[in-house]
Residue frames as qw, qx, qy, qz and C-alpha x, y, z in Angstrom:
[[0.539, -0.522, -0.376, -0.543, 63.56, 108.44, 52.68],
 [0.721, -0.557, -0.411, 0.031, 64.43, 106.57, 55.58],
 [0.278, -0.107, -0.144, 0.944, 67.67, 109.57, 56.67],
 [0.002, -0.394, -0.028, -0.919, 64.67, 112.05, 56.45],
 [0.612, -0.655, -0.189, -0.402, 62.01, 110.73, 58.61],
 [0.613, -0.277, -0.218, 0.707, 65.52, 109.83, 61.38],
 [0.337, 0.044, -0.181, 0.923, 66.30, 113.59, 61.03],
 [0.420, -0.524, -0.234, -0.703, 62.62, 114.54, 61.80],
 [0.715, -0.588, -0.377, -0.018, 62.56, 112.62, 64.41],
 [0.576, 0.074, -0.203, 0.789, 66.49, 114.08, 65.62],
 [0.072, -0.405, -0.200, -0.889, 64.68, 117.71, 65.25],
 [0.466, -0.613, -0.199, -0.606, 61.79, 116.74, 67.48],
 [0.844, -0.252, -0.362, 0.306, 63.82, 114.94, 69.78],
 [0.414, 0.067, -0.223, 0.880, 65.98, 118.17, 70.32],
 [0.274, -0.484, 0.005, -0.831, 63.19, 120.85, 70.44],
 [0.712, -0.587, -0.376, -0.087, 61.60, 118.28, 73.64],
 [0.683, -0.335, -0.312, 0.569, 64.74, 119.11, 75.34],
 [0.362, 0.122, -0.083, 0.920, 64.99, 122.44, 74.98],
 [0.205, -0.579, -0.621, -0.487, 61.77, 123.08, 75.36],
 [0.625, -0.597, -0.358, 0.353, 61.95, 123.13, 79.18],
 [0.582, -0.183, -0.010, 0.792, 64.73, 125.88, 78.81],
 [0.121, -0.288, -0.267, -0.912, 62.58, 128.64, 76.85],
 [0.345, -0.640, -0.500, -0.471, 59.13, 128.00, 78.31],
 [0.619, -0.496, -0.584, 0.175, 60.68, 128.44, 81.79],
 [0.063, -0.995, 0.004, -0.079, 60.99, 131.64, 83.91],
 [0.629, 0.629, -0.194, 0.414, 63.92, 133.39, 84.03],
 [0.167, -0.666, 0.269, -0.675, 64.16, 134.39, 87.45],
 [0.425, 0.183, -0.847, 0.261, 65.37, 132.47, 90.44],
 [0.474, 0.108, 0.575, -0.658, 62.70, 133.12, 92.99],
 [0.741, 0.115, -0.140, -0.647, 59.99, 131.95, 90.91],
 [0.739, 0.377, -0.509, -0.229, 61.77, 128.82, 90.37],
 [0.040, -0.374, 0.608, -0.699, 62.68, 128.58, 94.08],
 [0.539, -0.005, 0.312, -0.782, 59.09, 128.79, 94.99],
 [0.719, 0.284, -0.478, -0.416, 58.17, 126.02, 92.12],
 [0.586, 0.246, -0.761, 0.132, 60.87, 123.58, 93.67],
 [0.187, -0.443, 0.484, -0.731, 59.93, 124.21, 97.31],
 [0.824, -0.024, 0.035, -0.565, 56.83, 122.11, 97.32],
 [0.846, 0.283, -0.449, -0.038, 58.50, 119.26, 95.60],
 [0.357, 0.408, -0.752, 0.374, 61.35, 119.30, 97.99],
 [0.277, -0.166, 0.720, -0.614, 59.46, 119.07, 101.31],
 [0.875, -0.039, 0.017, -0.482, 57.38, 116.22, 99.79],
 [0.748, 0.436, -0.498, 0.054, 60.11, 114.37, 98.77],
 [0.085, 0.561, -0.566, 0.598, 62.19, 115.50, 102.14],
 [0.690, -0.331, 0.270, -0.585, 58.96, 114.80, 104.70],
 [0.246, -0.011, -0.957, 0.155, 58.99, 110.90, 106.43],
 [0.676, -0.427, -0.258, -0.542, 55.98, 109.21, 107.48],
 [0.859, -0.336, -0.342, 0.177, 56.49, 108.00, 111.06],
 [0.396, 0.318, -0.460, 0.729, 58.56, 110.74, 111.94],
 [0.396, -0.400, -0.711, 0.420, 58.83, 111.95, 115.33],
 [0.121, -0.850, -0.478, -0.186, 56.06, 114.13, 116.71],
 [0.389, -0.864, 0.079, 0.308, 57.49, 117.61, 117.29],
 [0.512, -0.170, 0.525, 0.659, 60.27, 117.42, 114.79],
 [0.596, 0.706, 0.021, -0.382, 59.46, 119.38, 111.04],
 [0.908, 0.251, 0.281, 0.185, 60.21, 117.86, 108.58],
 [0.244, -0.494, 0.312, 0.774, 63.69, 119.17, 106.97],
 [0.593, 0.746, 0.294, -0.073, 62.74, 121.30, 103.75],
 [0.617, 0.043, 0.306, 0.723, 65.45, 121.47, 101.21],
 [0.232, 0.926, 0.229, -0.188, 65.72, 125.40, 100.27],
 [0.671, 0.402, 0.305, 0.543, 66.86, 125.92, 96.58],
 [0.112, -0.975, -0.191, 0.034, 66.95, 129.82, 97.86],
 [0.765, 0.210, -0.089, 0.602, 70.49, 131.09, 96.37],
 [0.114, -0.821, 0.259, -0.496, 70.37, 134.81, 98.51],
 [0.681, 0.054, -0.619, 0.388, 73.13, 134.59, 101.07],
 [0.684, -0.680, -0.252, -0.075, 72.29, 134.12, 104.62],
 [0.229, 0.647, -0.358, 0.634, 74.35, 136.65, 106.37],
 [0.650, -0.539, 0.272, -0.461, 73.20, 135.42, 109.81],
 [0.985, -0.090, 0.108, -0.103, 74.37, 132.06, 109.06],
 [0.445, 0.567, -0.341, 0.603, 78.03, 133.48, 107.81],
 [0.033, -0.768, 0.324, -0.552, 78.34, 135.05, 110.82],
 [0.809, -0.435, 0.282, -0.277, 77.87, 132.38, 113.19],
 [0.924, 0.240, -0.093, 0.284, 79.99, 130.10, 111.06],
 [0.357, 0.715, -0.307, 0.517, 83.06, 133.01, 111.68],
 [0.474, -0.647, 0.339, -0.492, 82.67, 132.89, 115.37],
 [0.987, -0.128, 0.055, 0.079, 84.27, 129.17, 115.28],
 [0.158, -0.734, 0.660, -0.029, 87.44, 128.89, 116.89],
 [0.792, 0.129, -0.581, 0.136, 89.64, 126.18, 115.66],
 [0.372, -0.678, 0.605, -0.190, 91.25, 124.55, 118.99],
 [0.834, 0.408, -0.370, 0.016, 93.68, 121.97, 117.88],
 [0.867, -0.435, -0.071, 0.231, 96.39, 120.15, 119.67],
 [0.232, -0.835, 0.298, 0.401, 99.28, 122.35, 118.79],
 [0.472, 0.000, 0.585, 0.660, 100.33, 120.47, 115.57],
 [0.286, 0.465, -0.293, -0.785, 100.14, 122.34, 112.39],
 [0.760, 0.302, 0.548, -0.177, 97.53, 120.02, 110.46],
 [0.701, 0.660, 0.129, -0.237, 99.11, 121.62, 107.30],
 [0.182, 0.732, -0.654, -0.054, 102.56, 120.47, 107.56],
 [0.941, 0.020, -0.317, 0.117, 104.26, 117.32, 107.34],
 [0.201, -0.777, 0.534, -0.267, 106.14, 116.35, 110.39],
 [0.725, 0.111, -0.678, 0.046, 107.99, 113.76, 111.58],
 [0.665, -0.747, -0.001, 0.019, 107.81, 112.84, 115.53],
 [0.073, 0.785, -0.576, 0.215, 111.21, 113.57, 116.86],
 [0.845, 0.163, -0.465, 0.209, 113.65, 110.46, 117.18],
 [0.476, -0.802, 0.335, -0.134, 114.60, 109.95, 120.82],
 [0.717, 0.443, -0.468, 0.267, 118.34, 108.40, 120.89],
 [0.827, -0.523, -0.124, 0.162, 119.56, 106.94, 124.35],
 [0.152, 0.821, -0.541, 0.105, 123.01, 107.86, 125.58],
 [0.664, 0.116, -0.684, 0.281, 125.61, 105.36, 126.15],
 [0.722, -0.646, -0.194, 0.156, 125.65, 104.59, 130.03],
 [0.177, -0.843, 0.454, 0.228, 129.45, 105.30, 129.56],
 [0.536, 0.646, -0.450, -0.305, 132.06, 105.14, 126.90],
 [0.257, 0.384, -0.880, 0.114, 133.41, 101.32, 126.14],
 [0.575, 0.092, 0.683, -0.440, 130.20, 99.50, 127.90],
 [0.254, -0.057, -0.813, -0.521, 128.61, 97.33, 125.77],
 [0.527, -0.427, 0.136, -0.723, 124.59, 97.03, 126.70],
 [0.846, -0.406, -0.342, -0.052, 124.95, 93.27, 128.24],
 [0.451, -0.023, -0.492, 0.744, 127.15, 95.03, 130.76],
 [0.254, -0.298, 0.217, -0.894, 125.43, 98.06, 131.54],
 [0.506, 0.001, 0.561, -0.656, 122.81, 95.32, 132.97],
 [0.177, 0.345, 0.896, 0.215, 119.56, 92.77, 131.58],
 [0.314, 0.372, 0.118, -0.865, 117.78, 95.54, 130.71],
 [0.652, 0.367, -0.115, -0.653, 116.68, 94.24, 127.41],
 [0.506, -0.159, 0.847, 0.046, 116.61, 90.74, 125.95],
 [0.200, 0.238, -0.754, -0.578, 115.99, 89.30, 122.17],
 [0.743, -0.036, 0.320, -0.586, 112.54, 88.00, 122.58],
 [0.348, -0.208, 0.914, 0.021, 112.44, 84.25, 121.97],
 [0.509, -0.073, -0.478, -0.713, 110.04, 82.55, 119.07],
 [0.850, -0.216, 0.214, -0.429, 107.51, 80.27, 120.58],
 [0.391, -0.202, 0.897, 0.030, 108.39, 76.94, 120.43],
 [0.313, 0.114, -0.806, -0.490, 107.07, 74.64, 117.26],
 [0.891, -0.063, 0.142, -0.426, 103.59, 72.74, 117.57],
 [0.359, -0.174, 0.884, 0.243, 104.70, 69.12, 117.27],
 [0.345, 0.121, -0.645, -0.671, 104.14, 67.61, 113.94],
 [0.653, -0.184, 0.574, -0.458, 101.22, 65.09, 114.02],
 [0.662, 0.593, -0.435, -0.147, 102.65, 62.43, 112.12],
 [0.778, -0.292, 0.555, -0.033, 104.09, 58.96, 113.31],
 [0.369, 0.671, -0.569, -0.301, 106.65, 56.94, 111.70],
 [0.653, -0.306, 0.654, -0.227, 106.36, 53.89, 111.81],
 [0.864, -0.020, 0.486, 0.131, 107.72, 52.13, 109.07],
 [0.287, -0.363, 0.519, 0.719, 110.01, 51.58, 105.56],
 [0.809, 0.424, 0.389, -0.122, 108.69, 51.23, 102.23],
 [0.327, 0.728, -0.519, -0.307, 111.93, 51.05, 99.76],
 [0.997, 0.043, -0.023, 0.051, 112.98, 48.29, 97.97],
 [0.641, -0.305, 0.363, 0.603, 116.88, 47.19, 97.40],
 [0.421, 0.035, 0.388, 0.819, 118.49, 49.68, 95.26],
 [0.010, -0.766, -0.438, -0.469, 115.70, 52.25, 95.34],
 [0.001, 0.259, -0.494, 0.830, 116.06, 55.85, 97.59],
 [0.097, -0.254, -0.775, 0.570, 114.40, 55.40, 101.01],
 [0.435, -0.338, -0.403, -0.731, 111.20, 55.51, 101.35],
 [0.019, -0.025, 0.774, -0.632, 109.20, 55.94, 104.72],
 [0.305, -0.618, -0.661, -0.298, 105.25, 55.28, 105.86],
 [0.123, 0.170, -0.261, 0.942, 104.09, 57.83, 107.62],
 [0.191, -0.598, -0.715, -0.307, 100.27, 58.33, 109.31],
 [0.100, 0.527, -0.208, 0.818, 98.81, 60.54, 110.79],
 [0.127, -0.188, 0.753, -0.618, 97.87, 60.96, 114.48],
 [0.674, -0.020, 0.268, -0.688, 94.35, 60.07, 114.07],
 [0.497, -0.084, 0.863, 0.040, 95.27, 56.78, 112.19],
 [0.692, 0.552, 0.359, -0.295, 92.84, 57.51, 109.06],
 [0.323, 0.883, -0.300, -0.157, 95.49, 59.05, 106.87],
 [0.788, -0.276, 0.417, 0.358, 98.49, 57.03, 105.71],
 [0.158, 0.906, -0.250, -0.302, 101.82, 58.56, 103.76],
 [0.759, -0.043, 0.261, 0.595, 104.76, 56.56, 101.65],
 [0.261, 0.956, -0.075, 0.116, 107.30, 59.50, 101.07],
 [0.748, 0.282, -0.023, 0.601, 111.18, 59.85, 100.07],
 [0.337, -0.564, -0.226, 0.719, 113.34, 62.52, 101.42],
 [0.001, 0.115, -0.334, -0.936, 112.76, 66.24, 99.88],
 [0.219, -0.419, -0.616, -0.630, 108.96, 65.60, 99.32],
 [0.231, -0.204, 0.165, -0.937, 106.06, 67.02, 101.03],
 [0.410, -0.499, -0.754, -0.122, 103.14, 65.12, 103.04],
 [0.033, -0.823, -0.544, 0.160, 99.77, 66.38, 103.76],
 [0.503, 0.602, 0.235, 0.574, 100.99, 69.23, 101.82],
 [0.306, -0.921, -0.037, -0.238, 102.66, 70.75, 104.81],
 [0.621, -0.653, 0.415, 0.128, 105.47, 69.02, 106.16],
 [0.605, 0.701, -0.364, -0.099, 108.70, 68.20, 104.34],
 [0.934, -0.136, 0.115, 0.308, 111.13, 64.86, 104.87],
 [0.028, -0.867, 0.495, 0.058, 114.35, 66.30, 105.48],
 [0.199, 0.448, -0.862, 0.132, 116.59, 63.36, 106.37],
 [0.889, -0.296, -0.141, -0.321, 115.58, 59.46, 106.99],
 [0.101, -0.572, 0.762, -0.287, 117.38, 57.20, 109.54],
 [0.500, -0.009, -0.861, -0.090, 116.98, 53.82, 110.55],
 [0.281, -0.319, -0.652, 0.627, 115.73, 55.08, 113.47],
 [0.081, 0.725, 0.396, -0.558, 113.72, 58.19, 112.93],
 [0.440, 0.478, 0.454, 0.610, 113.11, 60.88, 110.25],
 [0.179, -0.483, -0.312, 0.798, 113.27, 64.19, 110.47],
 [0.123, 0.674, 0.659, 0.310, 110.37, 66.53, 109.45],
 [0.177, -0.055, 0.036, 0.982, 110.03, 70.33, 108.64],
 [0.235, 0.729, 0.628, -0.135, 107.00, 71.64, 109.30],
 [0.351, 0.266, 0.234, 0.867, 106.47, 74.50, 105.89],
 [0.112, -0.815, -0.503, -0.263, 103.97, 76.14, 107.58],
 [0.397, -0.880, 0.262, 0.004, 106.30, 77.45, 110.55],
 [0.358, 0.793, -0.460, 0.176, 109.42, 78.34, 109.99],
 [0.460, -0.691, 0.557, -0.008, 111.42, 76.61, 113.12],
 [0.138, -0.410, 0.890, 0.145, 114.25, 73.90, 113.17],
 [0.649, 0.025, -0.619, -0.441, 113.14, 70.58, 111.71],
 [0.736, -0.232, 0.326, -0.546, 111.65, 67.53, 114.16],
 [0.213, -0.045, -0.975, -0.039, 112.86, 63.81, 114.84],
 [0.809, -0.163, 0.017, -0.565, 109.97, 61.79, 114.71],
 [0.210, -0.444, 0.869, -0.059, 111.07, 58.54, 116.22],
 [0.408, 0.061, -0.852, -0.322, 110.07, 54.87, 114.74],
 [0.355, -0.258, 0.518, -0.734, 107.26, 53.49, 116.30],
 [0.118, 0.044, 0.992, 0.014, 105.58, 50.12, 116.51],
 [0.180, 0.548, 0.790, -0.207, 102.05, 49.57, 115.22]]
């Protein structure tokens, strides 16, 4: 019972959609004309500017020979490459100056740009904390004085800078954010 009134309803559910397809004309003007209205309500803005018509969308499938022809009368003017090839730019290669020169003879033309220089760390050493028989172990704070570090060599504080090597005198510190050499920070009082 309840698979036949589903496949009545299936049945009238299909003839609503097709419906549209038989009861309408067959002929593209007519159906042109139908959609025309719709489009230049849909198309039209209130507040547009006075003097302007609205654009009307035309569903009109005959082809506008007037509008071909003007399209043909565009002239590509391009820069002289062939947009439809792949090129590479051409590879300019210097000549030697002359045979057996090497180029810091031929002059200072070029130089190996230098990296900046390293920010200093901001970090102050200024004391131990290891006991006897334990590995070294340094306090560390930081420049503003709020922050305070106890770290061993090979570990990381303020999850940026790494304890290379400790001295009795200083410690040196790798900053991991930038790459350069590592940094003595020297012992300081207070």
């Amino acid at each position: 019972m309840w698979a036949s009134v589903l496949g009545v309803v299936a049945v009238l559910a299909m003839a609503y959609e097709l419906i549209p397809w038989f009861a309408g004309s067959s002929t593209p003007a007519s159906s042109a004309q139908a959609a025309a209205p719709v489009a230049a309500r849909v198309t039209a803005r209130p507040g547009g500017k006075p003097g302007k018509k609205p654009r009307v969308e035309n569903l009109d499938p005959t082809l506008r020979l007037d509008l071909l022809a003007s399209s043909e009368q565009t002239v590509y003017e391009g820069n002289g490459r062939n947009i439809f090839m792949s090129q590479k730019e051409d590879v300019f290669i210097p000549k030697p100056i002359s045979p057996g020169t090497s180029d810091a003879q031929a002059g200072a033309g070029y130089r190996t740009p230098t990296p900046p220089p390293a920010p200093p760390i901001p970090l102050k050493f200024y004391g131990f904390a290891s006991s006897p028989g334990e590995p070294k172990k340094i306090f560390l704070k930081s420049a503003s004085g709020e922050d305070v570090w106890v770290a061993g060599e090979g570990e990381i504080v303020n999850r940026r800078y790494k304890v290379i090597r400790i001295t009795p005198t200083s410690v040196e510190i790798q900053d991991m954010v930038y790459s350069g050499p590592p940094q003595n920070i020297p012992l300081t009082q207070g």
